[in-house]
N, C-alpha and C positions, 0 to 999 in steps of 0.2 A: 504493500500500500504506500502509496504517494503522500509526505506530508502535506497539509496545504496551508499556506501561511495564514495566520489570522487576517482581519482587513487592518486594522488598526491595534497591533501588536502591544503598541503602550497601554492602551485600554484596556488590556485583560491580561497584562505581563505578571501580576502575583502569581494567574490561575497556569501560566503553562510553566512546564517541566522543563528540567535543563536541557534536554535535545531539543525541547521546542526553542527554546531562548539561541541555544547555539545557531540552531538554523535561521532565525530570525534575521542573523545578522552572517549569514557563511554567501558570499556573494561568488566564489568561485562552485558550491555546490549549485547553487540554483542556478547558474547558467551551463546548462552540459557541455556544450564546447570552448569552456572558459580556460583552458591548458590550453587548447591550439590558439586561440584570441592572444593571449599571452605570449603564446614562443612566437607568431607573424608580428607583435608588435616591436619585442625584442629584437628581432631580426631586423627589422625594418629600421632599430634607433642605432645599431650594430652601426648598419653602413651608411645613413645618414650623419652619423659622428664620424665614422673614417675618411668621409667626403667634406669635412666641416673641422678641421681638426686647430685651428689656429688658436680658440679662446678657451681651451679646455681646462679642467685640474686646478681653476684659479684659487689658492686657498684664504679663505675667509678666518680661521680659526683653528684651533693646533690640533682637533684629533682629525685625523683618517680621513672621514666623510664627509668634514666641513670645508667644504670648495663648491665653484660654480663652476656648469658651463654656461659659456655664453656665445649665441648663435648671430654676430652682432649684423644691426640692419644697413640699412644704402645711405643712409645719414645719421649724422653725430645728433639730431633732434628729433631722430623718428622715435615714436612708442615703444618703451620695454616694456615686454611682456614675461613676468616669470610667475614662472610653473613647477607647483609643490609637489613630487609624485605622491602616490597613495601607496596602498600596500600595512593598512593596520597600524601603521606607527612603527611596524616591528618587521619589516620587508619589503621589497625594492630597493631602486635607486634612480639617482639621475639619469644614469646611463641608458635604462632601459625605457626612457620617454623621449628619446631625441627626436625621433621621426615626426612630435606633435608639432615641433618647431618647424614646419615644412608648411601648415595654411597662414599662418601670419608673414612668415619671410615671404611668401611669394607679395605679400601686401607692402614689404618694406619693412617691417617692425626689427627690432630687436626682441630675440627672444631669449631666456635668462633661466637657469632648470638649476637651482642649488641642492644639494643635498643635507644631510645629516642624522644623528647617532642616530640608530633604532635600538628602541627597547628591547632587552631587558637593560643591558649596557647605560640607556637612558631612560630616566622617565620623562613622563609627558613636561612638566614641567622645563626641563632640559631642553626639549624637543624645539618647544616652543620659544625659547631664551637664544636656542640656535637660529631659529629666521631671524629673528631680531637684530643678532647679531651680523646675519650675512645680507639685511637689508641696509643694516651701517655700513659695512662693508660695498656698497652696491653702490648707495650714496655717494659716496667718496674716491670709489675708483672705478666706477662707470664708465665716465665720459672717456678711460681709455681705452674701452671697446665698445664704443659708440652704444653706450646701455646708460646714456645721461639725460635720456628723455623720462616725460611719464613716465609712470609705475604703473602701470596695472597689474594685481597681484590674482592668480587662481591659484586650484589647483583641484584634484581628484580624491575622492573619498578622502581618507584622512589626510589628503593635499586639501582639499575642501575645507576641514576643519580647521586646519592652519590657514589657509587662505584670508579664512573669518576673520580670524584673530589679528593676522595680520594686519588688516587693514585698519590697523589703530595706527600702526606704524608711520609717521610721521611722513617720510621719504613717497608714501602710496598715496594713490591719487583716485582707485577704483579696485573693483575685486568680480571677479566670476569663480564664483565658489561651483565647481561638479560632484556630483554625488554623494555629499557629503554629510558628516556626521557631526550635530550640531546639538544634541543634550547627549553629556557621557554615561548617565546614572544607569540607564539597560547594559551597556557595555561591561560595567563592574561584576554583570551578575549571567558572563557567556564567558565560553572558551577564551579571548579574546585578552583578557584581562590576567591569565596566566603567567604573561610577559610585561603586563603594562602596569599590573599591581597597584590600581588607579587606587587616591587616596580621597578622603572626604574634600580635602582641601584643594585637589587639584580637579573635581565632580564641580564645584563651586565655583572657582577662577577662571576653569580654564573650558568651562562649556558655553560658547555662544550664546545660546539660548538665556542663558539666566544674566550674561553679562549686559551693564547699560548697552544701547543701539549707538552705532557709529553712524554720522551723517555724513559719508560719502556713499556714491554710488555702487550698489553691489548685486549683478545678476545672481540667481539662482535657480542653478539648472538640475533636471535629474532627468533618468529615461523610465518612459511609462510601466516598462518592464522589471524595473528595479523589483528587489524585496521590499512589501510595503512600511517597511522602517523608516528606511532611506528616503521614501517618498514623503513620509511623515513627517521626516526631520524636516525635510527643505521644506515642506508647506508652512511647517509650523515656526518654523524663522523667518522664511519673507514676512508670514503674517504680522510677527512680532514687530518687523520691520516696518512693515505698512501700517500697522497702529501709532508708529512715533512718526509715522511720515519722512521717513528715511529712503533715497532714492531704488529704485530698483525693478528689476521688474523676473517673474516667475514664468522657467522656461519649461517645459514636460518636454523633452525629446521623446516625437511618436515612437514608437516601436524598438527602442532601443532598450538594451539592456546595462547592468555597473560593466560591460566591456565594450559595448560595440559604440559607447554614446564618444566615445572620444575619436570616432569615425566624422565628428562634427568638429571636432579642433584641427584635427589632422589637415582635412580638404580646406585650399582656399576658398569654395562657395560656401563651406559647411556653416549650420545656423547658428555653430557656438563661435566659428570665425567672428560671424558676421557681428554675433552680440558682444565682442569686444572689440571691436571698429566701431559701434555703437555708442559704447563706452568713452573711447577716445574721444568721439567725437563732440557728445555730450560735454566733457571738460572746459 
């Protein structure tokens, strides 16, 4: 038998059982072809980085992971766009998103893909201390790989939730948060949190949702196909947002799923292109 997700997962999150809460939130089980979506995107950021190799490895901060690339655009004033991978907080990297920088560069942009720690090595709190830090870093030595323009800041599931947060950050000028996870308190209580060992104090600070609303401009995208978690988060933060009257606007990608939706960053027509040329433009 097929589990079948709740509609509204938070709403009745006491009454399900730990497989159900895992699943609630397992986005590579509920898309079946979510491993080959995976290794064709990899692939793809493989040789898009070996074709693009001049602004790589730039390090922001002393451990390991704390470096950018940077994909720089046709002018020293064109739009930086950077981009938080996802992967839980506790896998990926930059590496393996390069290819997304392929629909904005055709537009000119600078595109800008940092990495850093994953947990268990970090916790969230850390995680989050590190954009900060590679957004100061970004500020300051930008304009030498033509990334001295705007900011606009995304990024993908738990890029998404950095994203958020992000956009407090001084240097950012707008945000397209994808897929993303925007109250932590369900997290604490799924597989998920085995590595992330999430604390009351970092459920409280560091979840969008509960923090004051930032008045810059911030899209919010998900794909219809998502687990209805995911869907639920984003609704319920634009909402949050639209109640302060906070710029933005609520994107449902038809038919896509937590892998295929970034099939709209990738392409230069695609609609998440489009809505952060949107963004720009709006400034």
């Amino acid at each position: 038998m097929v589990f079948q997700y709740p509609e509204h997962p938070a709403s009745r999150w006491a009454l399900l059982n730990q497989a159900e809460r895992d699943a609630a939130y397992n986005n590579s089980a509920a898309v079946v072809n979510s491993a080959d979506l995976v290794k064709a995107r990899n692939d793809a950021s493989a040789a898009y980085r070996a074709a693009h190799p001049d602004a790589l490895d730039l390090a922001y901060g002393p451990s390991a992971r704390e470096a950018w690339d940077i994909y720089p655009g046709k002018a020293a004033e064109a739009p930086c766009f950077v981009f938080i991978h996802g992967g839980y907080w506790q896998a990926g990297s930059r590496e393996n998103f390069a290819c997304l920088a392929a629909g904005l560069a055709a537009h000119g942009w600078t595109v800008a893909l940092p990495g850093y720690t994953l947990a268990p090595e970090a916790d969230l709190q850390r995680i989050r201390d590190e954009i900060f830090r590679a957004l100061d870093w970004l500020a300051g030595h930008g304009g030498q790989y033509r990334a001295g323009g705007r900011i606009i800041v995304s990024g993908w599931s738990a890029g998404g939730h950095l994203a958020a947060l992000a956009l407090a950050h001084p240097a950012v000028q707008a945000g397209l948060a994808l897929s993303g996870v925007f109250e932590l308190a369900p997290i604490r209580d799924t597989y998920l949190n085995t590595k992330l060992r999430l604390s009351d104090a970092e459920i409280a600070t560091l979840s969008p949702q509960r923090l004051d609303v930032v008045h810059k401009p911030l899209a919010i995208a998900y794909g219809s196909r998502e687990v209805p978690a995911l869907v639920e988060d984003s609704r319920a933060f634009h909402a949050k947002r639209a109640a302060a009257h906070a710029p933005g606007s609520l994107i449902p990608v038809a038919g896509a799923d937590h892998f295929t939706i970034l099939d709209q960053l990738r392409r230069p027509d695609g609609l998440l292109t489009r809505a952060a040329l949107d963004l720009a433009q709006g400034l």
